[in-house]
N, CA and C atoms as an extended XYZ file, in Angstrom:
357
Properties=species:S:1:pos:R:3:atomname:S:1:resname:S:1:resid:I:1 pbc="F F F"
N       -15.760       61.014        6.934 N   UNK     1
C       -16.995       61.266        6.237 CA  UNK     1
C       -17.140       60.239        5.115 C   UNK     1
N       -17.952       59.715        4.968 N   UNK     2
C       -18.592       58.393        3.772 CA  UNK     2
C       -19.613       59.321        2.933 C   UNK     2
N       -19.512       58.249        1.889 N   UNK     3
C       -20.887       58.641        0.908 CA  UNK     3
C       -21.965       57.662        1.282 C   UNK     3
N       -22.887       57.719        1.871 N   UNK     4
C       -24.301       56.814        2.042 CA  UNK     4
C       -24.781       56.957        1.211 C   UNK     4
N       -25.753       55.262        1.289 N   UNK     5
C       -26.528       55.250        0.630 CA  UNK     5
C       -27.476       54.114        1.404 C   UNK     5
N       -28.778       54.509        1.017 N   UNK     6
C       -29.902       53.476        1.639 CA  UNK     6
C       -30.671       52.337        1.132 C   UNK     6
N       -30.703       51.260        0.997 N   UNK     7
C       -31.883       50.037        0.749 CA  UNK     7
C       -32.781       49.706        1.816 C   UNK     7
N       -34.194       50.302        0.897 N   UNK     8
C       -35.197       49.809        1.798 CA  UNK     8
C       -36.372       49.033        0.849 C   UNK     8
N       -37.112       48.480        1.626 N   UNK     9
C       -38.603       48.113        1.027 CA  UNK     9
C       -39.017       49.444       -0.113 C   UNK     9
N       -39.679       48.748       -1.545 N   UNK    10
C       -40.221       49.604       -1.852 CA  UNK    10
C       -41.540       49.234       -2.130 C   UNK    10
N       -41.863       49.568       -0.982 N   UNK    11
C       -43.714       48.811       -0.089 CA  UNK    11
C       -44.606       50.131       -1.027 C   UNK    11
N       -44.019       51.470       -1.403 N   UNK    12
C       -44.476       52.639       -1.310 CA  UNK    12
C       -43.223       53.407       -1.823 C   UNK    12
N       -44.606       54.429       -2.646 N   UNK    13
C       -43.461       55.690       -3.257 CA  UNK    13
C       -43.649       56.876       -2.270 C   UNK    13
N       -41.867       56.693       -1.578 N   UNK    14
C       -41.653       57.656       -0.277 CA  UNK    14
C       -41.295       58.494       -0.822 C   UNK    14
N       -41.236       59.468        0.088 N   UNK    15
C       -40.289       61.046       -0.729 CA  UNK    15
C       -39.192       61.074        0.439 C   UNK    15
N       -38.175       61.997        0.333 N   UNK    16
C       -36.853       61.968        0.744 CA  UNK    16
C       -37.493       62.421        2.376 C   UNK    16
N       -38.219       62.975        2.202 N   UNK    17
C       -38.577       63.721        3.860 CA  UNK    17
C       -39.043       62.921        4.678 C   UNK    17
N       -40.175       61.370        4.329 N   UNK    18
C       -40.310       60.974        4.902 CA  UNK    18
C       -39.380       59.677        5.281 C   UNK    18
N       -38.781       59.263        4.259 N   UNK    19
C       -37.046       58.524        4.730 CA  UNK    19
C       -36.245       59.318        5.890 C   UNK    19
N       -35.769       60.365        5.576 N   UNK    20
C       -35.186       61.108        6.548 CA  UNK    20
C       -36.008       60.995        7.730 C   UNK    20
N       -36.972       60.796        8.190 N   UNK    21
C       -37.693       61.026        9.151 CA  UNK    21
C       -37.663       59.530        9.751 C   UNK    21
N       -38.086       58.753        9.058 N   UNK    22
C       -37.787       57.124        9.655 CA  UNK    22
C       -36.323       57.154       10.013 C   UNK    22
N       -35.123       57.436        9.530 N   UNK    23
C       -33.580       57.033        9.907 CA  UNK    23
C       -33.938       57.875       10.925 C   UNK    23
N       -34.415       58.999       11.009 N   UNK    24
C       -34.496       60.071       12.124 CA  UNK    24
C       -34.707       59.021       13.164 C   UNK    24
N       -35.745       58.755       13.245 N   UNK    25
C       -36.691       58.214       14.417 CA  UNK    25
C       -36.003       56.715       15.016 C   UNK    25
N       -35.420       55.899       13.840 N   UNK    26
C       -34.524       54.685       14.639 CA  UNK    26
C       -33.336       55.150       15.396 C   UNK    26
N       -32.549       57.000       14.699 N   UNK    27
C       -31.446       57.126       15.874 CA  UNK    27
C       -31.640       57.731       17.140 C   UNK    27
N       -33.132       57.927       17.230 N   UNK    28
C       -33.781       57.839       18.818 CA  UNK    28
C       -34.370       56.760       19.268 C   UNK    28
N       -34.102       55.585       18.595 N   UNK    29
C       -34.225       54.320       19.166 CA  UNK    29
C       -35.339       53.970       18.678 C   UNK    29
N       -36.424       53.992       17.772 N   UNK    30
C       -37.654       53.363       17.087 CA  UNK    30
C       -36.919       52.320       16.704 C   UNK    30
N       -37.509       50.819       16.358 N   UNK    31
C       -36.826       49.969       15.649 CA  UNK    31
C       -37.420       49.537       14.667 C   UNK    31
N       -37.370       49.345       13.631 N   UNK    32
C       -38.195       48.773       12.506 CA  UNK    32
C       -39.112       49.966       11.772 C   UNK    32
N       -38.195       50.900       11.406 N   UNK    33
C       -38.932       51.808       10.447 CA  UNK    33
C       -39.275       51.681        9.458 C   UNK    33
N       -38.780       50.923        8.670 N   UNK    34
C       -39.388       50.262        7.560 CA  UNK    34
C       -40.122       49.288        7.194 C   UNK    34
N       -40.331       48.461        8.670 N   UNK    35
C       -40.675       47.576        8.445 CA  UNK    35
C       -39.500       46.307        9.082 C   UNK    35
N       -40.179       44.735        9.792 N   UNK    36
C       -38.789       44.219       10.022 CA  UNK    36
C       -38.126       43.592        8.871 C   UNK    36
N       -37.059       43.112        9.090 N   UNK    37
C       -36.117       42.422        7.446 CA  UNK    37
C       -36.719       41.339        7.436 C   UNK    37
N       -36.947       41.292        5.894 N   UNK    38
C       -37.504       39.650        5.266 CA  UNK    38
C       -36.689       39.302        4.843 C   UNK    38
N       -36.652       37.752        4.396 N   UNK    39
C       -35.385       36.953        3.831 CA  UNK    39
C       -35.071       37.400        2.396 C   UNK    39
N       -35.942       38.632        1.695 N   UNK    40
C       -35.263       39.128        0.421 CA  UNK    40
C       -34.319       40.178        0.870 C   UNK    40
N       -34.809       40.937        1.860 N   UNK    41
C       -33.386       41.563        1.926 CA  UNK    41
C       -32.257       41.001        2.503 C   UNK    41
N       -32.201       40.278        3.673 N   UNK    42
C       -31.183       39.556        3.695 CA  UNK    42
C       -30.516       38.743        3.012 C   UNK    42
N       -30.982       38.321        1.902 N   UNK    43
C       -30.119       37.548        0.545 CA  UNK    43
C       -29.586       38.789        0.056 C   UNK    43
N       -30.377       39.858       -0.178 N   UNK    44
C       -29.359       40.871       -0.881 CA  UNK    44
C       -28.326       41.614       -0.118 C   UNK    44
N       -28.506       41.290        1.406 N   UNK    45
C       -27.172       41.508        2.257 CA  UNK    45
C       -26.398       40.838        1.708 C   UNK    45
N       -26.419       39.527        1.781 N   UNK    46
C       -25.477       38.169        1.534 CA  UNK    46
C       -25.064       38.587        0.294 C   UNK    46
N       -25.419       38.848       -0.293 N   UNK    47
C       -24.673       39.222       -1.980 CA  UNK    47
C       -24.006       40.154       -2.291 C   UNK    47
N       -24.879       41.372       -1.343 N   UNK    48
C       -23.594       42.393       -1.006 CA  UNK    48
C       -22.239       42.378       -0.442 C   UNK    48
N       -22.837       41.514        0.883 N   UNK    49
C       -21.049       41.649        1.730 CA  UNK    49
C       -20.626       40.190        0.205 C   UNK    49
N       -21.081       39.717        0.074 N   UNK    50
C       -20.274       38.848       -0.871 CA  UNK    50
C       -18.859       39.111       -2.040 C   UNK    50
N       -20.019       40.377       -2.273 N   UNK    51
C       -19.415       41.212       -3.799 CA  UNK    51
C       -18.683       41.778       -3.226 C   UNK    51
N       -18.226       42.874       -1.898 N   UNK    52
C       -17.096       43.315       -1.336 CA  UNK    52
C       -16.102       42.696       -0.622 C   UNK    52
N       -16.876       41.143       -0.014 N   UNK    53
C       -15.834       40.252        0.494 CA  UNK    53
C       -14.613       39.677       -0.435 C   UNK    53
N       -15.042       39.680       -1.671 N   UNK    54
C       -14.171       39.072       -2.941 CA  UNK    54
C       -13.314       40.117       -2.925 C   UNK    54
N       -13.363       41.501       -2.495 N   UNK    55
C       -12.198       42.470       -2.690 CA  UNK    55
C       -11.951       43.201       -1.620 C   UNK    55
N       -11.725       42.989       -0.554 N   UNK    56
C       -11.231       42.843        0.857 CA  UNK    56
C       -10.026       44.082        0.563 C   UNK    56
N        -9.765       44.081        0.200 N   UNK    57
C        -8.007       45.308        0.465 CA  UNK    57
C        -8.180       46.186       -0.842 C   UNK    57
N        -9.496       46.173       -1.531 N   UNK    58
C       -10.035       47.129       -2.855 CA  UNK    58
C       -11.667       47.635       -2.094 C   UNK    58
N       -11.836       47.089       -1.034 N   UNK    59
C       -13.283       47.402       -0.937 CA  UNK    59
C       -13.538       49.039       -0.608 C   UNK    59
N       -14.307       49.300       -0.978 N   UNK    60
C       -15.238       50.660       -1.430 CA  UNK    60
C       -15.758       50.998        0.003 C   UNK    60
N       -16.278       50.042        0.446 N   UNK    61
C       -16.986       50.312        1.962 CA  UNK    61
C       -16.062       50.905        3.177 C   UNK    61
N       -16.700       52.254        3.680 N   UNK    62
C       -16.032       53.056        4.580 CA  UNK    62
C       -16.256       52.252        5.808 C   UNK    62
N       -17.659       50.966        6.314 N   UNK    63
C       -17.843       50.184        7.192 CA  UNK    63
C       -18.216       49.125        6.666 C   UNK    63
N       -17.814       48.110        7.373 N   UNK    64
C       -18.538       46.334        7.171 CA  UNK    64
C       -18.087       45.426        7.953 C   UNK    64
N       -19.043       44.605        8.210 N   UNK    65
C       -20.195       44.208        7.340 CA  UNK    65
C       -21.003       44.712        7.089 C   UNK    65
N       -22.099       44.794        5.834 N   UNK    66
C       -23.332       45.787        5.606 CA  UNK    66
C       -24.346       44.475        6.629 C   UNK    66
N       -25.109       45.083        6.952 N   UNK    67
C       -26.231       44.833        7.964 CA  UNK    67
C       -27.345       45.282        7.374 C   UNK    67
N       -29.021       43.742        7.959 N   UNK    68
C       -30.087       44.492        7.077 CA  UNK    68
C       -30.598       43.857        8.734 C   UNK    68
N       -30.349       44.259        9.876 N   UNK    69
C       -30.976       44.087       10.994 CA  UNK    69
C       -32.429       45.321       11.566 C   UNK    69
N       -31.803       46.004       10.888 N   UNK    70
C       -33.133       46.913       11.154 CA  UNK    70
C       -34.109       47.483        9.730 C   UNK    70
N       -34.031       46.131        9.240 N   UNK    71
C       -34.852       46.241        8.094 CA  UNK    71
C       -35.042       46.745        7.092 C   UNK    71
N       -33.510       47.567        6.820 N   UNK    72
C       -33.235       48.336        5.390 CA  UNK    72
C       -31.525       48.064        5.697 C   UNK    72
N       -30.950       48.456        4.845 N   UNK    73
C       -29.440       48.170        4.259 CA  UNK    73
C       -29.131       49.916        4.543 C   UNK    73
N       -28.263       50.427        5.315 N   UNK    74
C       -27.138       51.110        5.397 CA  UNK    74
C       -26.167       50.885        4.877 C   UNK    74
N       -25.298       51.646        3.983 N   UNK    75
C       -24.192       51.462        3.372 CA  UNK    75
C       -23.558       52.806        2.949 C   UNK    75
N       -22.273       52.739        3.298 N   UNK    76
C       -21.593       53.847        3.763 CA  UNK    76
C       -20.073       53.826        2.381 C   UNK    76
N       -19.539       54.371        1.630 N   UNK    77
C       -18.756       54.319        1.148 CA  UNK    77
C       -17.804       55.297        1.449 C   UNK    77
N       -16.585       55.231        1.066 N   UNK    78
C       -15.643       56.072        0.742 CA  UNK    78
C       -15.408       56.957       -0.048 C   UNK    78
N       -15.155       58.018        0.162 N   UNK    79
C       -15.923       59.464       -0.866 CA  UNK    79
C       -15.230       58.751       -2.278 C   UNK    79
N       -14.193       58.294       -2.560 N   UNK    80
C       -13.367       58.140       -3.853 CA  UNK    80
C       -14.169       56.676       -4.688 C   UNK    80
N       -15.053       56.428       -3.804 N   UNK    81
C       -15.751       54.974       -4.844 CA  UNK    81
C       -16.040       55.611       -5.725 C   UNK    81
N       -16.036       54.939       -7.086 N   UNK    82
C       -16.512       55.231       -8.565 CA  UNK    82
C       -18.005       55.067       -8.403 C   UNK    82
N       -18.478       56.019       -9.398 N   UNK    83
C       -20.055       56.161       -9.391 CA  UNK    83
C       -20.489       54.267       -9.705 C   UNK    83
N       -19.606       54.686      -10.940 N   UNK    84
C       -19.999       52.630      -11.539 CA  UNK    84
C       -20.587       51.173      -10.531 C   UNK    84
N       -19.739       51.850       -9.191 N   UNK    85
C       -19.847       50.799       -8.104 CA  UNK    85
C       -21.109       51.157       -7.300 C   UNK    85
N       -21.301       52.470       -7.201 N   UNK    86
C       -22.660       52.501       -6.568 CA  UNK    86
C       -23.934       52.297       -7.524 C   UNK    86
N       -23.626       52.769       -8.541 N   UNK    87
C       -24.637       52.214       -9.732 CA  UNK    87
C       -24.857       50.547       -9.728 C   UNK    87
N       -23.874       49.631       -9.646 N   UNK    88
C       -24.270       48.541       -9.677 CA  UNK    88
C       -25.127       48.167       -8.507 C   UNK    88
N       -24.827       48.657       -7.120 N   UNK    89
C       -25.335       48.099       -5.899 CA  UNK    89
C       -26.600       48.882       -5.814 C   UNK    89
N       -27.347       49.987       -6.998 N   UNK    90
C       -28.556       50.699       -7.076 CA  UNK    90
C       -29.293       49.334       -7.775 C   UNK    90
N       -28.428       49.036       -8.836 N   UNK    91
C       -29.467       48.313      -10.117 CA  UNK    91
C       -29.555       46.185       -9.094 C   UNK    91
N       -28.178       46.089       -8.874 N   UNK    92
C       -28.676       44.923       -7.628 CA  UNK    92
C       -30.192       44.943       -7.012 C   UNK    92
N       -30.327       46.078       -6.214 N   UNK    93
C       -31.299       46.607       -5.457 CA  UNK    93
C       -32.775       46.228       -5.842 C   UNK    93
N       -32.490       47.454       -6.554 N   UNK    94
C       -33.655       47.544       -7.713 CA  UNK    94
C       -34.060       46.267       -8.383 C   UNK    94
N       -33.394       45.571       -8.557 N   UNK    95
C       -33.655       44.012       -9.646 CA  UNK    95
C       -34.315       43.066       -8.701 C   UNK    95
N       -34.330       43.029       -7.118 N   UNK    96
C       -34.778       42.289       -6.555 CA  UNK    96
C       -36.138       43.011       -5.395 C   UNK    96
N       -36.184       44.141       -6.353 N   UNK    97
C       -37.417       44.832       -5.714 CA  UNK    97
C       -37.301       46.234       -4.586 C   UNK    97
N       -36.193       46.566       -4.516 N   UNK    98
C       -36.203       47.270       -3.444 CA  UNK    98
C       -36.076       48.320       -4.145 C   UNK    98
N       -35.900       50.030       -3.193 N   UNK    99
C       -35.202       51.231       -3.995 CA  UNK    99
C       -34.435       51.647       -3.374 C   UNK    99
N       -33.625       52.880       -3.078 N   UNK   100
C       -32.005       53.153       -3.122 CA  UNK   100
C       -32.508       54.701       -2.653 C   UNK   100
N       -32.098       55.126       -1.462 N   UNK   101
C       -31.971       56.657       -1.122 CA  UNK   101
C       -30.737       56.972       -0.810 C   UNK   101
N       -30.266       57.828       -1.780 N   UNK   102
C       -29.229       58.884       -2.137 CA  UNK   102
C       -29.564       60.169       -0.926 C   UNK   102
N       -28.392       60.324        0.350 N   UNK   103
C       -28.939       61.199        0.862 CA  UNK   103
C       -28.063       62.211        0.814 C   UNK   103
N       -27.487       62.400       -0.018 N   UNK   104
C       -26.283       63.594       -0.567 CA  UNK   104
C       -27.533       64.180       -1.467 C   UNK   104
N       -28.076       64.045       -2.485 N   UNK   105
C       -28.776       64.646       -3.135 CA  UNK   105
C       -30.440       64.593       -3.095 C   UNK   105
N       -30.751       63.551       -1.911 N   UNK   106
C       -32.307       63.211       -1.852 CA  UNK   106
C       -32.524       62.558       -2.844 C   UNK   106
N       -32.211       61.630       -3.888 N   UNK   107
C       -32.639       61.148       -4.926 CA  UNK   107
C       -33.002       59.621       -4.447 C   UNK   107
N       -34.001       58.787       -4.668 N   UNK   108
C       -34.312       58.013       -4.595 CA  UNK   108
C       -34.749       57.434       -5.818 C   UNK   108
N       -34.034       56.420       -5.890 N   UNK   109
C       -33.914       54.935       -7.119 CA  UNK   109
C       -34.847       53.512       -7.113 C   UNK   109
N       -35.650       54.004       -7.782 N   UNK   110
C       -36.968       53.120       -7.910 CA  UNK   110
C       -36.737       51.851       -8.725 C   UNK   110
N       -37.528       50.303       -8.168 N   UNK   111
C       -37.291       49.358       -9.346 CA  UNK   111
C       -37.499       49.754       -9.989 C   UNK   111
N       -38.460       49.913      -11.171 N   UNK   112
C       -39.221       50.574      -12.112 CA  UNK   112
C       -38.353       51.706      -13.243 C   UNK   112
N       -37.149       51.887      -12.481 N   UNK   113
C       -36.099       53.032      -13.051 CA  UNK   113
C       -36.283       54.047      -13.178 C   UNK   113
N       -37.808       54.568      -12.540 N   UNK   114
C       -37.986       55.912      -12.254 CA  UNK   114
C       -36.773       56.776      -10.908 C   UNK   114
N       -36.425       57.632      -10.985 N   UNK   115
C       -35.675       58.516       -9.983 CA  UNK   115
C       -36.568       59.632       -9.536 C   UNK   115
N       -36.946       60.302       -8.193 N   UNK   116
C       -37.478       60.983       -7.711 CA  UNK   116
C       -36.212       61.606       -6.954 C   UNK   116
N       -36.589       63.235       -7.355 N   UNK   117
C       -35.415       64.286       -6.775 CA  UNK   117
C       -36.512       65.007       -6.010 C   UNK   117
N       -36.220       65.306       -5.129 N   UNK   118
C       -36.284       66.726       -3.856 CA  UNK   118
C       -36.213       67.702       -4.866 C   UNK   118
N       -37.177       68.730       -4.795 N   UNK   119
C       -37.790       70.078       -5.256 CA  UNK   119
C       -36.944       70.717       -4.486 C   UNK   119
């Protein structure tokens, strides 16, 4: 079991139900629920596997390489990563435009630094 977490376009302020519903729909084979990957998210792939490639036998990631082939960033950790480390790879995110779905708690992490929680 991992701790996920999601990077997608933030084209639009989604709510957790309709995220859940796009990952829904690509693991019945839709492709491009978000939209296909532009070269901003794939630089922020590249910077990601970068930042965990530098710590290879410390890395946090329960899978890798992180992948932005279907047009948002999956990323899966190991329940024991420090919040600190997912906080940085939220505010990464966020700094180059995207937002961050938390699907342990539905919380989604806006550039803007607004957070939207599930009622």
């Amino acid at each position: 079991m991992s701790y996920d977490l999601y990077i997608l376009p933030a084209t639009k302020r989604w709510t957790a139900d309709q995220i859940q519903g796009r990952l829904d729909a690509m693991e019945n084979g839709e492709s491009w629920v978000f939209g296909e990957p532009t070269s901003a998210l794939e630089s922020l792939t590249d910077e990601l596997n970068s930042l965990f490639d530098a710590n290879v036998d410390e890395s946090p990631l329960a899978s890798a390489p992180i992948d932005s082939v279907d047009g948002f960033i999956a990323m899966n950790f190991v329940w024991s990563t420090s919040a600190a480390v997912i906080a940085e790879v939220v505010r990464m995110a966020n700094s180059q435009g995207f937002c961050c779905f938390d699907p342990q708690d539905s919380s989604i992490y806006y550039p803007d630094g607004s957070v939207q929680k599930k009622n």
